[in-house]
N, C-alpha and C positions, 0 to 999 in steps of 0.2 A: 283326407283323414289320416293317410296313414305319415304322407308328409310332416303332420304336427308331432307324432310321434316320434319320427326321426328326427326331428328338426336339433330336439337337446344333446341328440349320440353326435350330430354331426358337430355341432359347434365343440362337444369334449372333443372329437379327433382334431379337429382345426384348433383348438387352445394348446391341448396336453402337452404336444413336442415342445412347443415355444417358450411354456411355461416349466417344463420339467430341463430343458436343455442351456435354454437359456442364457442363464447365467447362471458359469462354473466358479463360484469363488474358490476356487481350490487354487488354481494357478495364477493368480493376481500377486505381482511381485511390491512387495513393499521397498520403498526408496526413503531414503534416512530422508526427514523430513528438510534437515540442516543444509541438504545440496543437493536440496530443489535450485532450478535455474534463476529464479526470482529473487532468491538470500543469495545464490551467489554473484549473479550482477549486483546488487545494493553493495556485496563486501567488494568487490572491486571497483565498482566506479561510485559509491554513495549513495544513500536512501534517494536523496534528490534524483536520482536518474531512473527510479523505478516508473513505469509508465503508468499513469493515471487507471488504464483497462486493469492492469495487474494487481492495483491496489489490493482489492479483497483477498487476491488469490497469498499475496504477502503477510496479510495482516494474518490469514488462515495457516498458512506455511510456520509463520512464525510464534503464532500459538502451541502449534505440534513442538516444533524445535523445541522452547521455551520448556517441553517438558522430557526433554532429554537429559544425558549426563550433563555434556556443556556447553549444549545446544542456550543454557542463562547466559553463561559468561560471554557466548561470543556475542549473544544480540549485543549484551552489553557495553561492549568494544566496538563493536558497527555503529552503536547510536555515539558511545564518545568520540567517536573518529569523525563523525556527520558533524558534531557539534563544534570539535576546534577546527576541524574544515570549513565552516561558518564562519567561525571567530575569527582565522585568518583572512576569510574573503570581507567583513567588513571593519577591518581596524582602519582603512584609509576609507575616504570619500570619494566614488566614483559614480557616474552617471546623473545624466541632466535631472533626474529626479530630487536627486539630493543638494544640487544647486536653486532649482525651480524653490525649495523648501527652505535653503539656509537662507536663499533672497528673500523669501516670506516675512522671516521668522526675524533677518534684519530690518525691513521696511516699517514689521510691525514694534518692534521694538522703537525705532527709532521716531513713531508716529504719538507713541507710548510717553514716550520722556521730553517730546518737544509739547506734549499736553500736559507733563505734572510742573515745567519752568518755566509755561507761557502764564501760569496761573498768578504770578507776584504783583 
């Protein structure tokens, strides 16, 4: 009996510290969101090289930034930078994929116009 009576003081001794101590938001340092480690790999080596695990933590990083002074302009510059880095990597044709496809795309054509000339 007297067990159940203690039973509620003891669970408050066993929670209170934990709960009251816990956690001190007092000394939590904030870090500019703009150089978090995530925005600054993507600005040096490109969005492309952010890792797939990271994603959220970038999209989330880059939301914060997004509402700093110029934390706009630079996303803005990392994505134009991403883009003509693009632009340069496909102005030539390389890789067996794009051959596999121009063959295609000649085979089919040519299957094409020997069916509109065989027609006379």
């Amino acid at each position: 009996m007297v067990a159940r009576q203690l039973f509620p003081l003891i669970i408050v001794l066993i929670y209170w510290p934990s709960m009251s101590w816990g956690q001190d938001s007092t000394h939590v340092e904030e870090i500019d969101p703009c150089q978090h480690e995530v925005i600054v790999l993507a600005q040096k080596e490109g969005l492309r090289h952010v890792p797939v695990k990271k994603i959220p933590v970038f999209v989330w990083q880059s939301v914060k930034c997004r509402k700093t002074q110029n934390g706009k302009q630079m996303l803005k510059a990392l994505e134009k930078k991403q883009l003509d880095k693009d632009y340069e990597r496909t102005k030539s044709f390389h890789g067996w994929t794009i051959t596999c496809a121009s063959t295609t795309a000649l085979v089919v054509t040519m299957f094409y116009l020997e069916y509109i000339f065989r027609q006379k």
